[in-house]
N, C-alpha and C positions, 0 to 999 in steps of 0.2 A: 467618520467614514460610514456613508448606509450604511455597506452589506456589515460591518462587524457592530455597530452598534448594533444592530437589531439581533443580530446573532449575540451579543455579549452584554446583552441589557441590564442581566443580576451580578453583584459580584458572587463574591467567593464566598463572600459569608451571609449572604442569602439563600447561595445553594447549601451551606453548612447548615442553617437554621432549619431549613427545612428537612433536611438530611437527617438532623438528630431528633428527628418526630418520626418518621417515616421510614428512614433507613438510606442508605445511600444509592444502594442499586436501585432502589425502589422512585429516588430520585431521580437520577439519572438517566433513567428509561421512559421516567416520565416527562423530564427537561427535553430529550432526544426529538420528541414528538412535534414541537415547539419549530414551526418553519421562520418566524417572525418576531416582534416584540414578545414579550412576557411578562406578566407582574407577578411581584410576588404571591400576592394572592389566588391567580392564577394556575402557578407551579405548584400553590401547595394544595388546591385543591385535584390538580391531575398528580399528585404524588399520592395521596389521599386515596384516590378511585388504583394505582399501579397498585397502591400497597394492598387495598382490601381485594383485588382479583388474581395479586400473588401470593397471598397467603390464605386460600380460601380453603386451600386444600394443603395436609400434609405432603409434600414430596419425598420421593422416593430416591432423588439422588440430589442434592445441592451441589453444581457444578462451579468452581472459581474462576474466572476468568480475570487475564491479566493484561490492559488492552496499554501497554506502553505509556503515550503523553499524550492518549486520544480525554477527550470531554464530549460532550454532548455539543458542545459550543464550536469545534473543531470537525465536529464528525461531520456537522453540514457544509463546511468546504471540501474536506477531502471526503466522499463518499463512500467508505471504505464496508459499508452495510454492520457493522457490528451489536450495534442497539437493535436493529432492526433481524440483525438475527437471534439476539437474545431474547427481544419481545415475543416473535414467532414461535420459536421454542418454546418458551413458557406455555404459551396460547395452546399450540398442536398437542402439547402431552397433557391438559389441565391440570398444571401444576405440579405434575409424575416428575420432573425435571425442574429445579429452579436456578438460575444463573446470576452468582453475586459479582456482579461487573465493579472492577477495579480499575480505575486508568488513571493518568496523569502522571505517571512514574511512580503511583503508590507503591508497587507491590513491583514493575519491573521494569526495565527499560528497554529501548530497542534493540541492545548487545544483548540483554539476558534473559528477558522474557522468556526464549526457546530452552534455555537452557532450564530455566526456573522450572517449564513444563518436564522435563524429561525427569527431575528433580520429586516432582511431585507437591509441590511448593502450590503451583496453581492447576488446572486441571486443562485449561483451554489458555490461547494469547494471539493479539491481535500486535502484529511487528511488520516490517518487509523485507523481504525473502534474503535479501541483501544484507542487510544487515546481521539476519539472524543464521544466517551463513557460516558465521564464525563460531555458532554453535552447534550446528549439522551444514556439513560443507557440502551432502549431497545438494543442496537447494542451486550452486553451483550452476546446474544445470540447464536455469534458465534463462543465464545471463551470455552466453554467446555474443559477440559481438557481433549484430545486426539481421541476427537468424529471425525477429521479426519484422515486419517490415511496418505494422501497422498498432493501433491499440485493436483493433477490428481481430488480425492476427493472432495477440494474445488473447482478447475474448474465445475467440477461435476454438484455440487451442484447450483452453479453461474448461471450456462445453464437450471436447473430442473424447471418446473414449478409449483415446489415445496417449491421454494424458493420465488414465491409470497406469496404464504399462511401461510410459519413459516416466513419468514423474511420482506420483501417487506411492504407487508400488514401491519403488525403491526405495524413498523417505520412511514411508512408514516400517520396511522391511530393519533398514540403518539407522534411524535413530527413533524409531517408536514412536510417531508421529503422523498424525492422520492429517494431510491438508484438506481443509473443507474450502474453501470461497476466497478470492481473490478481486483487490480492484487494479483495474492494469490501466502505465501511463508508460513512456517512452523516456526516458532520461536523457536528460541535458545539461548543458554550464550553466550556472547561475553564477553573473559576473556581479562581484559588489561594487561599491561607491566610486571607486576611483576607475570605473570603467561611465561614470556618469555622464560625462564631457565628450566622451569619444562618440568617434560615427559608429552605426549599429553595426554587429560583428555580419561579414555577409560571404567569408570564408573561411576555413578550414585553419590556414597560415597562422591567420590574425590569432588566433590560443594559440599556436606554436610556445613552448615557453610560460606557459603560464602555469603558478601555482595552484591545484583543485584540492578541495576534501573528495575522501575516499570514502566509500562503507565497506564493510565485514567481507566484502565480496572478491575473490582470487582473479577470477572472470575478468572483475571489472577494470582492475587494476592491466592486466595484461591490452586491453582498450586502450587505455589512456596512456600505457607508456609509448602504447602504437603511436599515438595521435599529437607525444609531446605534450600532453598534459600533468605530465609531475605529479601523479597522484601522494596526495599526504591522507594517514590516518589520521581522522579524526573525530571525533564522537560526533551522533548527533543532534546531542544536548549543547554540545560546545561549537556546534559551526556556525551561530547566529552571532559569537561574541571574534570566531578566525577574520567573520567577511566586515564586521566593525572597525576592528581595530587594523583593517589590512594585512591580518598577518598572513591570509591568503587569494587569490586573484578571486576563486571561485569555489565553486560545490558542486559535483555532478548529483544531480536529483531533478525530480520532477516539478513541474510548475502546482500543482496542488499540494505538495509537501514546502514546497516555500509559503504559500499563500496560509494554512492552518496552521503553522507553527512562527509566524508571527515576522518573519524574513522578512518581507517584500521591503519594509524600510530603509536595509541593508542591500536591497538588489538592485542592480540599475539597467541589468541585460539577463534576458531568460533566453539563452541560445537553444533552439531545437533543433539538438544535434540527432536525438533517437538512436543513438546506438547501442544501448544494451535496455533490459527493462527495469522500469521502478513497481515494484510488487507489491503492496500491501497485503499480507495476505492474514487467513485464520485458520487456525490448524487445534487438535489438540491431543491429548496423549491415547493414543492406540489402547494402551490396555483399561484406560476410563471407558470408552469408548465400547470397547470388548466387554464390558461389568453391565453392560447398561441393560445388553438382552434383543430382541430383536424388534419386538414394536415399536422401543424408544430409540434405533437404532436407526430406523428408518424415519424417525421424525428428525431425528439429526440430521439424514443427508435431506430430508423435501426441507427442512430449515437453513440447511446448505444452499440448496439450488434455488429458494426465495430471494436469497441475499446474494445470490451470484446477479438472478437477475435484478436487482432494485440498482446492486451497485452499477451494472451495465448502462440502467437509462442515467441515474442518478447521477454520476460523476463526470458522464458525460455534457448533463445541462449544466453542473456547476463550472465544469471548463470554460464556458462561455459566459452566465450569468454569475456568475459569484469571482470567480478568479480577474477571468480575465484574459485568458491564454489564447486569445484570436487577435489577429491583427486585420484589421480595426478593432478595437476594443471597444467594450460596452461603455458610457459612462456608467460611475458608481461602483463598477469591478475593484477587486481587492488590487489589482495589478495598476488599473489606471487612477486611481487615487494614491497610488503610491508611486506613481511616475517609474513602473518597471514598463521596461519597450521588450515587444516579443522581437527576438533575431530569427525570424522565420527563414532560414536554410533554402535555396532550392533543390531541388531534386538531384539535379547532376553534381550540386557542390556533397551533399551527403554523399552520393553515389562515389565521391572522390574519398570520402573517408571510411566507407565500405571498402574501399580498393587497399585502403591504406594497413587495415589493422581487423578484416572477420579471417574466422578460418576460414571461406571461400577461397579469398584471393591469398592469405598469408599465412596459411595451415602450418606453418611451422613456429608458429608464436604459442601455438595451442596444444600442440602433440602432448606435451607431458600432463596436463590438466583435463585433454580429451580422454586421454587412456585412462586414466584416475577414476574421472567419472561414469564412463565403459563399463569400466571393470567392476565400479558398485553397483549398476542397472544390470550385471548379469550379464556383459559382451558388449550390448546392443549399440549402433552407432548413434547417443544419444542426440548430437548435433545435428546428425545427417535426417534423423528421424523426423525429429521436431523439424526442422528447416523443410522437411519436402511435403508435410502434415498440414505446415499451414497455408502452403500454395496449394492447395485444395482449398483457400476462404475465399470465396468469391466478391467478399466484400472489400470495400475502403473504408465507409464508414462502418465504427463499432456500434451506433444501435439499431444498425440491420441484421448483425450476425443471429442467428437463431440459438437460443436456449436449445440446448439438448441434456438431456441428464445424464453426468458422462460415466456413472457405475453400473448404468446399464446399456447393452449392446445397441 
């Protein structure tokens, strides 16, 4: 396949070789950089140049970072900015800051990463909000069912400093947790194999009934019972071997979390249903955070709002060029070498499953998880908030929304 060959050129134990010379973050930030082929040789001299410019100076705080079953090989599908806010940081404080990046489920996974952080295990983790949910349920908050309308929307929002006050704020208040940067995609079915023969899904009906994995998310689940989707828990390590073996119809997740984690094989319909969000987000523990002092404190939010905006352009050209997620598709995309067909939805049929299952139309599916999460923001009508914040985005597409820096007024 192009786009993964070229993106997965070395193995594992080429990055190892070079890793036990150099170091491994020292590696991996240096692989990170790498848009195309790599030689070893290559890797090990840009690990060579990461290593003598990270270690040039004593630092003043070694930070851990635990980025889930993210690589450097995975990070250019899903764009989720994490290298590239690690590098940043390093760069802005010279070296006052150094961040030992851990991923592939070394050190944590997408159920526990958050939890690891609050733990003190690692210091920082890169998970999605969803998932990590089940370890601070405030995150809850951003999973309404279809309170966005757009990825534009959640960019929107991510930038609003409005998203201190319903989001920010409470998290860090409830579980000691600073969210820094976010990449935002729209969650759908991803329908496996034995949906391969059928005509492409092009209403709402057609899942009626069918088996989906769920993630960590309360939110999400209340959606899907809306919609007759059966949600089943099931891990995220383990839903590439549910959609193999049939043992379920589908997976609500995003179309760049199937394509980096190796799915697409297993998929044979990427329905873009967009009704709740899929979040990758980075966050890390408030009172590290609070230790740091104030100049390196504001390198971490401008290393924040770098990687907010890299992920904004970024993930958006991989949707097209690397994935696959447009219909017509590119050749060469992860999607159409793997023969997944987009089920592009139209408007009025989503519009029909908006009707069926947001708190808009069906405020009573939500009442007890509204008031829940209410009640941890301090009152505030979280849904209503967010829902009328981002109809102020004048955009549809997300890389016109404007950067704003949202801890300041």
């Amino acid at each position: 396949m192009k786009v993964q060959n070229n993106i997965k050129h070395l193995s594992r134990r080429d990055l190892f070789r070079v890793a036990g010379r150099y170091g491994l973050s020292s590696t991996l930030l240096a692989a990170g950089t790498f848009g195309g082929a790599m030689s070893l040789s290559n890797l090990a001299q840009a690990a060579e140049s990461s290593y003598e410019k990270r270690f040039a100076n004593e630092p003043k705080f070694t930070l851990k970072m635990g980025a889930a079953g993210f690589n450097p090989q995975n990070l250019l599908i899903e764009r989720a900015g994490v290298l590239e806010f690690a590098r940043d940081l390093e760069s802005r404080t010279d070296g006052e800051i150094r961040v030992e990046f851990i991923g592939n489920n070394q050190i944590c996974n997408q159920l526990s990463c958050v939890e690891k952080t609050q733990q003190g295990i690692v210091d920082m983790y890169a998970a999605s909000t969803q998932n990590s949910a089940g370890g601070a349920p405030y995150l809850n908050v951003l999973d309404y069912a279809y309170m966005f309308r757009t990825r534009a929307d959640q960019y929107y929002f991510m930038y609003s400093p409005e998203s201190q006050r319903i989001l920010r704020e409470p998290f860090e208040k409830r579980h000691g947790l600073k969210f820094l940067f976010s990449h935002a995609e729209l969650r759908g079915i991803q329908l496996g194999l034995a949906w391969q023969d059928r005509d492409l899904v092009t209403n709402i009906e057609t899942l009626n009934g069918t088996k989906n994995r769920v993630t960590g998310t309360q939110l999400g689940r209340i959606a899907m019972q809306a919609l007759g989707l059966n949600p089943v828990p099931i891990a995220w390590e383990e839903t590439l071997d549910g959609l193999k073996q049939g043992l379920i119809d589908g997976a609500e997740t995003w179309a760049s979390a199937v394509a980096y984690a190796n799915m697409s094989p297993v998929v044979s319909q990427s329905v873009d249903l967009r009704f709740f969000c899929g979040t990758e987000h980075t966050a890390m523990s408030a009172s590290v955070f609070d230790g740091l002092g104030g100049e390196l404190q504001d390198a971490v939010m401008e290393s924040a709002y770098l990687a907010q905006v890299h992920v904004q352009a970024a993930n958006e050209a991989a949707l097209v060029n690397t994935v696959g997620a447009t219909d017509p598709q590119l050749p060469g995309t992860i999607f159409a070498e793997n023969n997944v067909r987009m089920a592009m939805l139209s408007d009025e049929e989503r519009k029909k499953a908006e009707e069926m299952c947001s708190p808009e139309f069906q405020p009573q599916l939500w009442e007890q998880w509204r008031e829940r999460i209410n009640g941890w923001a301090g009152g505030i009508d979280t849904y209503q908030d967010i829902y009328n914040e981002v109809r102020n985005n004048p955009h549809t597409l997300a890389e016109n929304v404007e950067p704003r820096r949202w801890w300041k007024a």
